[in-house]
C-alpha positions as CSV (number, residue, x, y, z in Angstrom):
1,X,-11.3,-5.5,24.8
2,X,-9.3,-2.9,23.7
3,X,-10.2,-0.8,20.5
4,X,-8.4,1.6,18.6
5,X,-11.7,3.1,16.6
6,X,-15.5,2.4,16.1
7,X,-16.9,4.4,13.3
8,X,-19.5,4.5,10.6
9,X,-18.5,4.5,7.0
10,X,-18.8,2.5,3.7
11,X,-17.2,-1.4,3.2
12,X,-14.4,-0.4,1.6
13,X,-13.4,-3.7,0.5
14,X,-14.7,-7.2,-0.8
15,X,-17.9,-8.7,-1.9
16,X,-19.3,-6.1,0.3
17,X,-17.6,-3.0,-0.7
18,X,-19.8,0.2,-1.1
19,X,-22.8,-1.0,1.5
20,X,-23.1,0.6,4.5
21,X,-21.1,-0.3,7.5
22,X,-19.8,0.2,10.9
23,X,-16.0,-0.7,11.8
24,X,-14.8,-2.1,14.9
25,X,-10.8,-1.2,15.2
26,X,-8.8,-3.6,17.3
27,X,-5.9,-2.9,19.1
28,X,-2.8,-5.0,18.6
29,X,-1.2,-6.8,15.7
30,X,1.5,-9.2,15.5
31,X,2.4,-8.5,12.2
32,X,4.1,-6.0,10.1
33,X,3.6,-6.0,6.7
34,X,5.4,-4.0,4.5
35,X,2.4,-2.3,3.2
36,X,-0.1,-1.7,6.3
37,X,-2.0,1.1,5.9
38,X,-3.2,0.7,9.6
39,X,0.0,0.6,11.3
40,X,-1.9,3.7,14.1
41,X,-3.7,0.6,15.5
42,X,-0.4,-1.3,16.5
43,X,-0.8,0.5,20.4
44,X,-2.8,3.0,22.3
45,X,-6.6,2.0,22.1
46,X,-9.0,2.4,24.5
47,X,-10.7,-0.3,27.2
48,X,-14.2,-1.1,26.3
49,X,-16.6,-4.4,27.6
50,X,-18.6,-5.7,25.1
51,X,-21.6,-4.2,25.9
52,X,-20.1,-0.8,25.5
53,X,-18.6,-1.8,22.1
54,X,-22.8,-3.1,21.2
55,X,-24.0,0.1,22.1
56,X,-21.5,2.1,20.1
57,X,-22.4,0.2,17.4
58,X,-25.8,0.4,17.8
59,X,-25.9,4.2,17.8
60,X,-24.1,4.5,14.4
61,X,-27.1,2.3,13.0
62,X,-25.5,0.6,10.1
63,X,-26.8,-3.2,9.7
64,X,-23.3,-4.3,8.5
65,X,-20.7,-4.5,10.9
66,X,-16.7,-5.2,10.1
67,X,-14.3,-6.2,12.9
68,X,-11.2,-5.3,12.0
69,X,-7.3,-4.2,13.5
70,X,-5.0,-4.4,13.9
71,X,-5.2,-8.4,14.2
72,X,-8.9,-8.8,15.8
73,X,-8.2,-12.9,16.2
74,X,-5.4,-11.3,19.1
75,X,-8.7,-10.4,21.3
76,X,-9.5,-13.3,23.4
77,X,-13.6,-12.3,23.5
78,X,-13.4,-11.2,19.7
79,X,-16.1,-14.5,19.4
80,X,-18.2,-13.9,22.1
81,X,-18.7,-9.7,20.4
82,X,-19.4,-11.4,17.2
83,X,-21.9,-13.5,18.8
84,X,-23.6,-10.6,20.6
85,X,-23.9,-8.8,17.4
86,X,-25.1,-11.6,14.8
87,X,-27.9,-12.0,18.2
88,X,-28.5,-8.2,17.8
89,X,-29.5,-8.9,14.4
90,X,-26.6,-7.0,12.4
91,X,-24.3,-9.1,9.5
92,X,-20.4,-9.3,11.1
93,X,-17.6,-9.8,8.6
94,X,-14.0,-9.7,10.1
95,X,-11.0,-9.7,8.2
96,X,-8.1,-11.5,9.8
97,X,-4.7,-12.2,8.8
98,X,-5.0,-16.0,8.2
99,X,-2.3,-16.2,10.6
100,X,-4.6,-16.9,13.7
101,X,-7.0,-20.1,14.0
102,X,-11.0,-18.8,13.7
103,X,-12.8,-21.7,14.9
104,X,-13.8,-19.7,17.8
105,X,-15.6,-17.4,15.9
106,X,-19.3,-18.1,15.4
107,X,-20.7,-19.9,12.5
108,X,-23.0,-16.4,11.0
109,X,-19.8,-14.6,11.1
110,X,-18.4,-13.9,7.4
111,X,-14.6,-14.7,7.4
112,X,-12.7,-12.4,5.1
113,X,-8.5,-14.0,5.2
114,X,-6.2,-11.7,4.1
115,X,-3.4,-14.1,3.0
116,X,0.2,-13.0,3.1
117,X,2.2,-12.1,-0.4
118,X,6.0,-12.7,-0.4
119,X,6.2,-8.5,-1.1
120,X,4.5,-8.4,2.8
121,X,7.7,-9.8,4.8
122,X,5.0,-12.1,6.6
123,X,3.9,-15.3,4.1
124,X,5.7,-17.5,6.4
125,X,3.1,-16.5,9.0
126,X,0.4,-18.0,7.5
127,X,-1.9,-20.8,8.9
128,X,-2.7,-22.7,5.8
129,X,-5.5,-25.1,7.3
130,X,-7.3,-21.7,7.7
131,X,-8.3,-21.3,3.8
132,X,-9.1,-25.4,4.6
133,X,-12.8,-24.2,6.1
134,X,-13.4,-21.4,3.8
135,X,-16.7,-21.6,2.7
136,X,-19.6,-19.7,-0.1
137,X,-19.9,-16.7,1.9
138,X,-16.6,-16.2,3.1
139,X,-13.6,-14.9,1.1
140,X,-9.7,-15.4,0.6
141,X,-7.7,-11.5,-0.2
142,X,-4.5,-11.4,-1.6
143,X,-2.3,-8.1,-1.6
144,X,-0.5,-7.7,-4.6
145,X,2.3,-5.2,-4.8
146,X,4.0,-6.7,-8.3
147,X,3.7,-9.2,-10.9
148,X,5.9,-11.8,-8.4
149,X,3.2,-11.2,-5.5
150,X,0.7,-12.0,-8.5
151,X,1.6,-15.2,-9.9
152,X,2.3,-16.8,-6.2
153,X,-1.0,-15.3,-5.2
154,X,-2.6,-17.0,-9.0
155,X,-0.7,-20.4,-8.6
156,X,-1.9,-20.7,-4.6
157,X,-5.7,-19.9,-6.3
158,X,-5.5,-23.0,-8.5
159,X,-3.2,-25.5,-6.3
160,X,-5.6,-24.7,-3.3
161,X,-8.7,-25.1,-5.6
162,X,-10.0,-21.3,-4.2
163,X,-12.1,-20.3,-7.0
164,X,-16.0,-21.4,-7.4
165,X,-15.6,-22.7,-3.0
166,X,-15.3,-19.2,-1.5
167,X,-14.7,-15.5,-2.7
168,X,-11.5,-15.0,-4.5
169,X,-10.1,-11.0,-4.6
170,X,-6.9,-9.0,-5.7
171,X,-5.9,-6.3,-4.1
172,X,-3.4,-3.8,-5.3
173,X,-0.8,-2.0,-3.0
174,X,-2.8,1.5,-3.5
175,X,-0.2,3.9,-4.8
176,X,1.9,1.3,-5.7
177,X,0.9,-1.4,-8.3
178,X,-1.3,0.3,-10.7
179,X,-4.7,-1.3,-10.9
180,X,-5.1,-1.5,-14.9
181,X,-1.7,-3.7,-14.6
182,X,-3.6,-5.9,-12.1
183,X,-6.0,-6.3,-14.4
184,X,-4.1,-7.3,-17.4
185,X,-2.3,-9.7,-15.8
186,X,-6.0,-11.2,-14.4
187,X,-7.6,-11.1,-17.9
188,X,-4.3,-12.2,-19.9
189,X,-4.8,-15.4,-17.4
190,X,-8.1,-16.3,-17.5
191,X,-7.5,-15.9,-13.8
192,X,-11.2,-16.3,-11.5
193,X,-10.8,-13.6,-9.2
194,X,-12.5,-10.3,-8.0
195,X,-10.5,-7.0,-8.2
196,X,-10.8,-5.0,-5.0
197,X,-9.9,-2.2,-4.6
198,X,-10.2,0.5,-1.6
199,X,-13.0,2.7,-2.5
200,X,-12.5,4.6,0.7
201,X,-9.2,5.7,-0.5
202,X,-10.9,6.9,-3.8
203,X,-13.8,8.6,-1.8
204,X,-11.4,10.5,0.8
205,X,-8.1,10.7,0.7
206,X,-5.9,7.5,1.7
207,X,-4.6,8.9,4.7
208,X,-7.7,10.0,6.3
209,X,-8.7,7.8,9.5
210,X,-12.6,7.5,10.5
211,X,-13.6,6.8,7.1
């Protein structure tokens, strides 16, 4: 498998954020958003087997593990990793496009599907049976980089029935959409959904990497 990154830090993002956490940084993505913010992990990487990737995580000691990208669903043993990690006894999120299919992934693993806002260039990529087998512990992330981005992302919410069956979070474009707008907007509606924002990007500065 190839892997940009492997570090230990803080969940910077959803139901999670703050705790504890080791990343796992795929290589590869096959999308380009307009606003990545991890566009270093499109090439390069380095070879690991999975075993290699378990012991890296193990010496970094956090019990939370995120695999992330890049676009993890790209790496054809992404499952079997999960599964060695849930059996070592650490919690494994990934967060995924929602372009890519995740039965393979193992049951314990929590799915985090970052769904695709007209403002990223890439909503027509989206596999919309994904968000089908969300469930409690999982959660749907929306990017929001304007009020347009917002009420697509608030009327997909209520069509799709989102709220109260899975985690439901806004995201602002750091930098970009100012959070206190986002919030307006979410309070003015009534609308059931998390804001969620970076905190590592708050913490360090947005353009540091291994944090």
């Amino acid at each position: 498998m190839r892997i940009t990154e492997i570090y230990a830090s803080i969940q910077g993002e959803t139901q999670y954020a703050g705790l504890p956490c080791t990343l796992v940084r795929t290589t590869g993505c096959d999308l380009r958003c307009t606003y990545c913010d991890s566009a270093f992990a499109f090439h390069g990487g380095t070879e690991m087997t999975l075993p290699e990737i378990v012991t890296a995580v193990s010496e970094l000691g956090a019990p939370l593990v995120l695999l992330t990208g890049g676009e993890p669903m790209l790496q054809r043993e992404i499952g079997r990793l999960a599964e060695l990690l849930l059996q070592a006894g650490y919690r494994v999120m990934i967060e995924t496009s929602g372009a890519h299919a995740v039965a393979s992934l193992p049951q314990g693993v929590v799915r985090i599907i970052d769904v695709k806002t007209p403002a990223s260039g890439e909503s027509a990529r989206m596999r919309w049976d994904v968000l089908d087998g969300l469930r409690a512990q999982d959660a749907v992330k929306f990017v929001v980089r304007d009020e347009a981005d917002y009420r697509w992302a608030a009327d997909l919410i209520r069509s799709r029935g989102l709220a109260g069956r899975t985690e439901v979070l806004l995201s602002p474009v750091h930098g970009v959409l100012d959070p206190q707008q986002l919030v307006g907007w979410m309070l003015r509606d009534r609308l059931a959904a998390r804001l969620n924002l970076q905190l590592h990007k708050y913490v360090w500065s947005p353009d540091t990497r291994g944090v």
